[in-house]
N, C-alpha and C positions, 0 to 999 in steps of 0.2 A: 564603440563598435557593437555591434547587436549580437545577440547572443544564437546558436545554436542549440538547439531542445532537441532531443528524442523521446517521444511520451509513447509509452503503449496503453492499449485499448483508449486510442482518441480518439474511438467513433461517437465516444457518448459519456452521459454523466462527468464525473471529474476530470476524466482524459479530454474530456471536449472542453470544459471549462478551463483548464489550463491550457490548451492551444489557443482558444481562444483570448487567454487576457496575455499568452507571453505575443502574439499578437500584435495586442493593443500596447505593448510595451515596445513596437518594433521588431521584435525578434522575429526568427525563422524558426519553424517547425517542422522537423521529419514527423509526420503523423504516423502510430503502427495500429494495424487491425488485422485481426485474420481475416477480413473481407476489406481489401481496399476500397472498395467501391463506396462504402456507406462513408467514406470523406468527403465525395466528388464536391457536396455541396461546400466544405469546407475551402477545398483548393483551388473551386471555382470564385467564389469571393474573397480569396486572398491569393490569387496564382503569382506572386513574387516571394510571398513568406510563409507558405505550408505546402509540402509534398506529402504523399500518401505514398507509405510502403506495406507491402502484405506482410506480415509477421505473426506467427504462433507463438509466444513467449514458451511452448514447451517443444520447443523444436529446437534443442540446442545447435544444431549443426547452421538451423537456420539463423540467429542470433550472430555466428561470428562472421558470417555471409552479409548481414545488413550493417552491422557496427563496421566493419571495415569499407563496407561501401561508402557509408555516410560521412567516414573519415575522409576517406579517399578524395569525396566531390568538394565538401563542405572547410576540412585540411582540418577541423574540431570538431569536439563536442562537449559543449559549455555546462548542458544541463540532462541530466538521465531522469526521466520521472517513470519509476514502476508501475504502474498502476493497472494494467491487465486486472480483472477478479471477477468472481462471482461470490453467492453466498449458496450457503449450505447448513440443511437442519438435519440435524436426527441424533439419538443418544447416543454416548456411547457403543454402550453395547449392539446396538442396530447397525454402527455405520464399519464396512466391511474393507479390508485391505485394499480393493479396487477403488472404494470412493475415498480412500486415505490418502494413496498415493497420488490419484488424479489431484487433488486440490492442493499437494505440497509440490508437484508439479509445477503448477499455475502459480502459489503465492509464495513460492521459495528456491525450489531448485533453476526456475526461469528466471526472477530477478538474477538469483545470485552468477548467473551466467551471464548475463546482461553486465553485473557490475564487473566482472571479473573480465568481462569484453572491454569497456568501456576506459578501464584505469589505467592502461599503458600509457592513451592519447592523452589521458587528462595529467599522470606524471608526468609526461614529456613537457608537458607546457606550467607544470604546476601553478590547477587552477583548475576547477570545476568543482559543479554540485552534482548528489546524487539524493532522489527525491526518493524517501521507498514510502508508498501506500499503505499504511497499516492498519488501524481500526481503534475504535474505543477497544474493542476486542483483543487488541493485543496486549493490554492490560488488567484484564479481568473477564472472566468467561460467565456463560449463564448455560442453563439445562436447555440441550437444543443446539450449541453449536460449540461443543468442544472442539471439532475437527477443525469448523473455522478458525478457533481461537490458538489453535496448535498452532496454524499454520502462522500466522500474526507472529503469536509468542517469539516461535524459532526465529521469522524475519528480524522482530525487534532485537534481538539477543547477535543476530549475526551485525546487525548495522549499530549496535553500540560496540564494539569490539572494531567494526569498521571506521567506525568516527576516529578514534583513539590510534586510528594509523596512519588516516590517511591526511587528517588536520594537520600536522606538521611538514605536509606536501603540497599545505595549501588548497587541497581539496575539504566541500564541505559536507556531509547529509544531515537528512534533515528527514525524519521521522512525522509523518503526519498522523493522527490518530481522530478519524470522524467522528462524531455520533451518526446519527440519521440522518440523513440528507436525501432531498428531493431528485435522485439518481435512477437510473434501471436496476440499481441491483437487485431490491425486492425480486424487482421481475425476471431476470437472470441468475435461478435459485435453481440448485438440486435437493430431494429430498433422500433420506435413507427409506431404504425399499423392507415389509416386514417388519411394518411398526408395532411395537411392542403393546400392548392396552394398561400394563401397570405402569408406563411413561407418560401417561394420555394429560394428567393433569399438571406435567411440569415441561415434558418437550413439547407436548399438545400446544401450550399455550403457545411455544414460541412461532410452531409452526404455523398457527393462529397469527399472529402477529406481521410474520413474513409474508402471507398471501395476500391478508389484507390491506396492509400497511404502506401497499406503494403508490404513492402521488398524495399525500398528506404530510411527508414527513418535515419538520419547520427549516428545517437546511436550506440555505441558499447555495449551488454548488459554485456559483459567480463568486459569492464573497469569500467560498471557501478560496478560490484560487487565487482571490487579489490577498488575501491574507499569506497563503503560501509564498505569493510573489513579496512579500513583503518582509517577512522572514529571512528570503535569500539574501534581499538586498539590505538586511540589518550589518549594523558592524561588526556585530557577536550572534550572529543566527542559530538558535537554541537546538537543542537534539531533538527534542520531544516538540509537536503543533497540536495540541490537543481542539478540534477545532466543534463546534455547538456548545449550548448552554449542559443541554442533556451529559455530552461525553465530558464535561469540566468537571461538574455535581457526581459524575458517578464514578468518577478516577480519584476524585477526592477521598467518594465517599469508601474505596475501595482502600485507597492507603489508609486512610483511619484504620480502618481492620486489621490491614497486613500490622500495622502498628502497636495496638493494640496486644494482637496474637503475641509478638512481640516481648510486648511488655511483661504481659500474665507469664510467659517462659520463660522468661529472663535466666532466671535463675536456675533453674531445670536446665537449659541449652548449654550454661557455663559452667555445668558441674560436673560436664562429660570426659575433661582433661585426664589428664595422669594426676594420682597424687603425688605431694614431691616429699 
C-alpha cells in the first residue's frame, strides 16, 4: 500500500526532491508551502499523488488545522518530513532576540508541533516515520551561524530523546544532517543587521561564503532524497543520515576533537567527585 508523506517547504530544494522521489516510489504527497501556488507545477504533473496545502510551519494553530485535515481525507500519515528552513549569518553578539526567536520559530518550535500533531495518528496505528531536517550544523557550529546551529542543536537533542520513545511504538525518525547542497537556501538567507567590523575576518568570511556560494555547491538534492528514502526503507534505519562528502569529513573531523578534549580531561572531569 503507498505511503502518505507530509513534507513542508516542498516548493523547492529538499522539500521538492523528496516529493518528488516518494513519487517515484508511488507514494502520495501532501505538499506544504506558505505560498501553495509555487506547487501548481508539481500537482499538475502528478494530479493523483501530490496535493498542495498552504502552511506556515510557525503558525501553530495552523498545523493542528492541516494534520487533522490530512488525517481526516487520507485516514494516515506514514511520513512527516520537516523541512521548512532558511539560513542565517551573523555573530553572536550582532544577532538580536527578534532574529533568535524568529529562526527557533521556523526550525524548532514549528517542527516540534508538527511532531507532537502528527503522533496520535501514527500511535494509533503504530507505525510511521518522522523525518527532521537538520544540518552538518547540528553537529558542529562555525563563526557566522551560531543561531543557525542553535536552532539544529536543540532539533537534534529533542529528536534523539524522541527516537528512544517512540521506537518501541514502532514509529521511526531519522535525523538527516546535509553538507552543501545545490538547494535555495543560500539564496533564502537572513543577515544580522549592525555588523560588527572586529567579526569582519571570521563571520565576514562566512557571510562571504553564503552570498556567493549558491548554485555551485557539489550536493545533488535528488540523490540526497533517494538516499533518505533508502534509509526508511532499511531494516534498522539509523538515527543520524549524514548526507555529502564535505558533511562526513567534517563530523568526523569534529568528533576527533570532542574526543580528544575528552581525553586531555579525563582526569581533571573525574576528580570532581566527593572524596570517600
Amino acid at each position: 500500500m503507498s505511503k502518505v508523506w507530509l513534507i513542508t517547504g516542498a516548493n523547492s530544494g529538499f522539500g521538492r526532491a523528496f516529493t518528488e522521489a516518494a513519487v517515484g516510489a508511488g507514494d502520495v504527497v501532501v505538499a506544504a508551502a506558505r505560498r501553495a501556488g509555487t506547487l501548481d507545477d508539481l500537482v499538475a504533473a502528478h494530479p493523483d499523488q501530490v496535493e498542495a496545502v498552504t502552511l506556515d510551519v510557525t503558525d501553530l494553530d495552523a498545523i493542528d488545522r492541516v494534520v487533522a485535515d490530512v488525517a481526516a481525507r487520507h485516514g494516515r500519515i506514514d511520513v512527516l518530513v520537516n523541512n521548512a528552513g532558511r539560513t542565517h549569518v551573523g555573530s553572536v553578539e550582532e544577532n538580536g532576540d527578534a532574529e533568535l526567536r524568529s529562526l527557533f520559530d521556523l526550525h524548532f518550535f514549528g517542527p516540534a508541533a508538527l511532531v507532537r500533531a502528527v503522533l496520535p495518528h501514527m500511535r494509533a496505528r503504530r507505525s510511521g516515520a518522522i523525518v527532521q531536517l537538520s544540518s552538518v550544523g547540528g553537529q558542529m557550529s562555525m563563526a557566522g551561524f551560531g543561531a543557525y546551529s542553535a536552532t539544529k542543536f536543540a532539533l537534534e537533542g529533542l529528536s534523539e530523546a524522541l527516537r528512544a520513545e517512540v521506537k518501541p511504538l514502532g514509529i521511526d525518525v531519522l535525523i538527516v544532517e546535509p553538507g552543501a547542497f545545490r538547494t535555495s537556501l543560500f539564496g533564502n538567507h537572513s543577515l544580522s543587521k549592525g555588523e560588527i567590523e572586529d567579526y569582519e575576518p571570521t563571520v565576514g568570511a562566512t557571510r562571504t561564503m553564503v552570498e556567493t556560494g549558491g548554485g555551485t555547491q557539489a550536493g545533488d538534492p535528488a540523490k540526497a532524497a533517494a538516499a533518505v528514502l533508502a534509509a526508511l526503507n532499511a531494516t534498522e534505519p539509523p538515527l543520524r543520515l549524514a548526507l555529502g562528502a564535505d558533511a562526513i569529513d567534517t563530523i568526523h573531523t569534529h568528533l576527533d576533537q570532542v574526543r580528544a578534549d575528552l581525553t586531555a580531561w579525563d582526569k581533571v572531569g573525574r576528580e570532581t567527585t566527593f572524596d570517600v
